[in-house]
Backbone as a chain_set.jsonl record, in Angstrom:
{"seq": "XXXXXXXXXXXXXXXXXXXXXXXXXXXXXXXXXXXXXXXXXXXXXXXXXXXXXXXXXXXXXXXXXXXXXXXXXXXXXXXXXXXXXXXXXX", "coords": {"N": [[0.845, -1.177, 0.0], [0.572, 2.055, -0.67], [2.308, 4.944, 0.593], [1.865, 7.193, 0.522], [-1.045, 9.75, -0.165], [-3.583, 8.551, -2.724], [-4.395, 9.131, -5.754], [-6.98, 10.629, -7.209], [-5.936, 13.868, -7.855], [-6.781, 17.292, -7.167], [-5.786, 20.423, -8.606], [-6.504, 23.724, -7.719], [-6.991, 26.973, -8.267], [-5.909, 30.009, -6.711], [-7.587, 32.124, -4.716], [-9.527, 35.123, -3.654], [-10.378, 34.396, -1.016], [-8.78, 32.236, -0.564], [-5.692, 32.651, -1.01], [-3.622, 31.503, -2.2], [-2.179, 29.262, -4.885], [-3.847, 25.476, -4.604], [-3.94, 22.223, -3.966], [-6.045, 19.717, -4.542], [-7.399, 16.884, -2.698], [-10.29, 15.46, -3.291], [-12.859, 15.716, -0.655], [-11.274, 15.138, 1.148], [-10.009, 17.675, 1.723], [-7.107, 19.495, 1.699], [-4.074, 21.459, 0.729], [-2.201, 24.495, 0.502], [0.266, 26.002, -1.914], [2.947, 27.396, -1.824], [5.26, 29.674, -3.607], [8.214, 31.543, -5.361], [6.016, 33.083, -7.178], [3.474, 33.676, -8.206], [2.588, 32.587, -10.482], [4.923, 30.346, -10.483], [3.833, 29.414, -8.091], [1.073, 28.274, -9.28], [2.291, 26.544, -11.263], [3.629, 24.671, -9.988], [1.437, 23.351, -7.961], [-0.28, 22.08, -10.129], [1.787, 20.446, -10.701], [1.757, 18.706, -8.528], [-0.613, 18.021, -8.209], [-0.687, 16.51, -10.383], [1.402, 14.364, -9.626], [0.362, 11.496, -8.153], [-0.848, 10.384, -10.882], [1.096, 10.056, -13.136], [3.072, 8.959, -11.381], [2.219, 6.305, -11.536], [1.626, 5.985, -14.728], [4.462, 5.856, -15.181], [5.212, 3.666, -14.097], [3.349, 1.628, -15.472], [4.644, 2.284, -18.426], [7.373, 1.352, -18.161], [6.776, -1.527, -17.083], [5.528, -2.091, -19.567], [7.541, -1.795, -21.554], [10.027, -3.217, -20.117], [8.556, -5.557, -21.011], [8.02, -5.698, -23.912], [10.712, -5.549, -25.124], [13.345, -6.451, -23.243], [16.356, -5.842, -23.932], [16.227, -3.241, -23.995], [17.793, 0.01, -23.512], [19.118, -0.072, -20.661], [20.143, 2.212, -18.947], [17.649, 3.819, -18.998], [16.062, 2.444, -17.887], [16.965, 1.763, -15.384], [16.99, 4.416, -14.483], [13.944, 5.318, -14.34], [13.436, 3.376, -12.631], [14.539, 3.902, -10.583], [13.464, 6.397, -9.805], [10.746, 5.66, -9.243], [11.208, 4.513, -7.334], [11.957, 6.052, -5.23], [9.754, 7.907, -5.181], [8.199, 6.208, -4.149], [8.92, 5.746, -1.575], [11.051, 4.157, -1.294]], "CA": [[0.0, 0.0, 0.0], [1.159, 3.544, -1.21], [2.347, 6.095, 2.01], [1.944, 8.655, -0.271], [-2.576, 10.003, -1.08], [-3.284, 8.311, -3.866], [-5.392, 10.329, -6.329], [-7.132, 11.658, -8.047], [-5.751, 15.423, -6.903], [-6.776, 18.39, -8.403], [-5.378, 21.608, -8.947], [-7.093, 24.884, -7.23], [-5.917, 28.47, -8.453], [-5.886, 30.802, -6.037], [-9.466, 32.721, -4.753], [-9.478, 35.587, -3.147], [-10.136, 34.168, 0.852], [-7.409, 31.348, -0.395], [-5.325, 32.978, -2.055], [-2.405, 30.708, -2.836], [-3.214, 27.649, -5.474], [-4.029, 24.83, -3.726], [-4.036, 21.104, -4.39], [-7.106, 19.12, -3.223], [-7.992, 15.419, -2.643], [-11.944, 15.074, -3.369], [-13.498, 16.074, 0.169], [-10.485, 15.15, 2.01], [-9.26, 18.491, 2.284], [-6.055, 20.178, 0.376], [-2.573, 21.843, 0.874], [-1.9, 25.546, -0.255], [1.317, 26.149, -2.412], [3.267, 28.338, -1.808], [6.389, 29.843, -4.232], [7.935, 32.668, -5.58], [5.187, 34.076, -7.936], [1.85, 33.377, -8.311], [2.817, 31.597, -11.618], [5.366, 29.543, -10.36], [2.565, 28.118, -7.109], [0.596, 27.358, -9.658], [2.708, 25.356, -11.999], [4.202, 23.687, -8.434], [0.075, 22.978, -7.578], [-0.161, 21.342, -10.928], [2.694, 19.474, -10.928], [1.731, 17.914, -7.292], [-1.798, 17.338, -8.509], [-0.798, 14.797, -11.2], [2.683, 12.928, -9.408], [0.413, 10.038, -8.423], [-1.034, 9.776, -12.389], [2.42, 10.401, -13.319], [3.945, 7.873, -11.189], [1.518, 5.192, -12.017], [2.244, 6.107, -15.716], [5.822, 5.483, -15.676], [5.274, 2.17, -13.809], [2.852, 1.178, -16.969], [5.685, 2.31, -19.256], [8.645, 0.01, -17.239], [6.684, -3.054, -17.37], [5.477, -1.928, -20.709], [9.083, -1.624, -22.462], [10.812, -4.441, -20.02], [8.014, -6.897, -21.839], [8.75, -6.044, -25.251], [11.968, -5.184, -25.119], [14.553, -6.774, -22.435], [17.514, -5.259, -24.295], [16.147, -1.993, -23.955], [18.892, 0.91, -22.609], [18.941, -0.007, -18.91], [20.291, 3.131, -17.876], [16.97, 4.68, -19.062], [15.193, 1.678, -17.163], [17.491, 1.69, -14.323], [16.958, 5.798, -14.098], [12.499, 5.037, -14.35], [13.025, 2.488, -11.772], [15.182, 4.922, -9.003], [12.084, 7.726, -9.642], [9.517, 5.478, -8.803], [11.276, 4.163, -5.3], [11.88, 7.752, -4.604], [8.536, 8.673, -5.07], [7.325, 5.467, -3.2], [9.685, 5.812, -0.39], [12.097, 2.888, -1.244]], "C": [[0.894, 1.245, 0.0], [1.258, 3.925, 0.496], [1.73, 7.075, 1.442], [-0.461, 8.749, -0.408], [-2.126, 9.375, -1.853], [-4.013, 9.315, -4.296], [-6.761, 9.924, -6.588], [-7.518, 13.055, -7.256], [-6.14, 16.551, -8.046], [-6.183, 19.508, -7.915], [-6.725, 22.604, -8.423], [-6.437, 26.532, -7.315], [-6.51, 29.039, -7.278], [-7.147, 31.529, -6.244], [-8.856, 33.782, -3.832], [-9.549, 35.261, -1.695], [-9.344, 32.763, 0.552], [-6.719, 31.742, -1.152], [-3.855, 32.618, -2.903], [-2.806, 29.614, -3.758], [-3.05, 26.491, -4.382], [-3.909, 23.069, -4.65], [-5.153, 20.356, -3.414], [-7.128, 17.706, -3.472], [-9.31, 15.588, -2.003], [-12.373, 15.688, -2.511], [-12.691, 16.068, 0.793], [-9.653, 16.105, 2.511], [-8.013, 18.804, 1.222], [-4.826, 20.823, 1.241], [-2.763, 23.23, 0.188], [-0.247, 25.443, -0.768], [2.093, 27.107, -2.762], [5.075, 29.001, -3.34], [6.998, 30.941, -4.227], [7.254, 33.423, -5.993], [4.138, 32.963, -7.702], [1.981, 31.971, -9.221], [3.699, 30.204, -11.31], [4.777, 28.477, -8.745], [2.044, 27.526, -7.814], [1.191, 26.439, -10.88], [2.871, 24.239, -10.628], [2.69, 22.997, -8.161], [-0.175, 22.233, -8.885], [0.523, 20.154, -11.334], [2.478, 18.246, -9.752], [0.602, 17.026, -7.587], [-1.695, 16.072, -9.246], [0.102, 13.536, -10.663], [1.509, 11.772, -9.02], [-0.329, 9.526, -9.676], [-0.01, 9.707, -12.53], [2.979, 9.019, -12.875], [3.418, 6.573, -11.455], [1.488, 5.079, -13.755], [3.764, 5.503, -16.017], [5.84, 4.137, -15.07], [4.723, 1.374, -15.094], [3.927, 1.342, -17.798], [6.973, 1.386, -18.851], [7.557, -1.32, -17.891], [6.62, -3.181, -18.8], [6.372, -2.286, -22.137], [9.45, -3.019, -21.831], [10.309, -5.788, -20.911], [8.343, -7.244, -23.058], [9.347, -6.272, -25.661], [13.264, -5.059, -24.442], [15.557, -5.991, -22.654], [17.327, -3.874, -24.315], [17.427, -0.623, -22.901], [18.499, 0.837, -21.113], [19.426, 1.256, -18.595], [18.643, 4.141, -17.964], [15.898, 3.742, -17.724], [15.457, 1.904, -15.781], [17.014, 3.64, -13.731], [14.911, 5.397, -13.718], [12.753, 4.589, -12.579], [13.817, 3.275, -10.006], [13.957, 6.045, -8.815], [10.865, 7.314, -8.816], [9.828, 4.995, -7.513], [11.74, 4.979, -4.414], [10.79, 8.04, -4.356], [7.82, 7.647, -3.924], [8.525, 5.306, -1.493], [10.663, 4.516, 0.174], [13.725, 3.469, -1.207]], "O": [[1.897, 1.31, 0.71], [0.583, 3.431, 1.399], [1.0, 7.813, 2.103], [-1.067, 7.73, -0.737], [-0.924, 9.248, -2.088], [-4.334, 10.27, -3.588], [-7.414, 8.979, -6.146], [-8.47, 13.404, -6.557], [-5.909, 16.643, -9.252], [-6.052, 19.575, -6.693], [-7.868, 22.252, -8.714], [-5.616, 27.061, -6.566], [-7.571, 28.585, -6.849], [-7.743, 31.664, -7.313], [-7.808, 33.514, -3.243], [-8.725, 35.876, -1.018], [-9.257, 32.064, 1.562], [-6.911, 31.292, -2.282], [-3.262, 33.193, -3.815], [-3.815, 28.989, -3.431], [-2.256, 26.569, -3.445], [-3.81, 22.974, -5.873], [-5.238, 20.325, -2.186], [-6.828, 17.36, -4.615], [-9.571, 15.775, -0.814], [-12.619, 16.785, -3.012], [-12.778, 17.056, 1.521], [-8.797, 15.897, 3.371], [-8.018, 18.373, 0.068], [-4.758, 20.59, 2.447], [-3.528, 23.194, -0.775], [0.508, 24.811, -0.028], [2.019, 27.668, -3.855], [5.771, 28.056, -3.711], [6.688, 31.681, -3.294], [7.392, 34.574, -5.579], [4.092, 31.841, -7.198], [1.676, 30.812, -8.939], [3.326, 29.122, -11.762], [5.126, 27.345, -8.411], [2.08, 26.305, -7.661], [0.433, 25.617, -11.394], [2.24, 23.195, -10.462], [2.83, 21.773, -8.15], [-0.414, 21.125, -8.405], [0.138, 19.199, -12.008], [2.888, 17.098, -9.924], [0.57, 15.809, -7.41], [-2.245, 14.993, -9.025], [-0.063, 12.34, -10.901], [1.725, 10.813, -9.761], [-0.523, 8.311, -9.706], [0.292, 8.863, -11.686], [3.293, 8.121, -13.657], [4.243, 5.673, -11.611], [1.302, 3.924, -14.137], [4.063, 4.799, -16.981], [6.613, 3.366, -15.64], [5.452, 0.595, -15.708], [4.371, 0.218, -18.032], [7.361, 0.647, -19.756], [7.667, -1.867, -18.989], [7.3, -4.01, -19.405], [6.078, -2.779, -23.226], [9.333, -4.008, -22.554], [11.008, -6.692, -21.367], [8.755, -8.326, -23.475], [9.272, -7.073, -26.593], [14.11, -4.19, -24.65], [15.884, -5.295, -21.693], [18.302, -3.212, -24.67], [17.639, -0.67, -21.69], [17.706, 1.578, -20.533], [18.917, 1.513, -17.504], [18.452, 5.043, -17.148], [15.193, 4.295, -16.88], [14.559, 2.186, -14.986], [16.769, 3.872, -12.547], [14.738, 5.202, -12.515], [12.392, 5.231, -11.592], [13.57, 3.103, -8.812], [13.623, 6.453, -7.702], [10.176, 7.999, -8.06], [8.986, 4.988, -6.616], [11.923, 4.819, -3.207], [10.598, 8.505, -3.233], [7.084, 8.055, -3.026], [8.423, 4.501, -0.567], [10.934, 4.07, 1.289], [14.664, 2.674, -1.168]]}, "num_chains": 1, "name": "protein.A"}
């Protein structure tokens, strides 16, 4: 089982009585994001919203490639496969 929310997170721009973007999970509540600019919270609030599509993506792509294609450039495999036990806390 994941440590990490899973998703589906969305993205929240900034409102006047919140006025940082925000990232939410469904009813469960949300995170504000803070940065230097406005622009760069909300790319950062975007980018948070999708990591667990994202990381469940590049797991589909690993098994994806290792099936077809064993001989495939391990350092690109070997690089996939350090992201995703970063992200999962391996």
């Amino acid at each position: 089982m994941p440590k990490y929310t899973p998703g589906p997170w969305s993205f929240q721009p900034g409102q006047n009585n919140w006025p940082h973007p925000s990232v939410w999970r469904g009813n469960e509540g949300g995170f504000q994001v803070l940065g230097t600019s406005r622009e760069r919270s909300e790319a950062d609030a975007r980018l948070i919203a999708a990591a667990p599509d994202l990381l469940e993506s590049l797991k589909d792509v690993v098994a994806v490639v290792q099936e077809r294609d064993p001989g495939f450039d391990a350092d690109v495999l070997r690089t996939a496969r350090a992201v995703i036990a970063r992200a999962e806390g391996r």
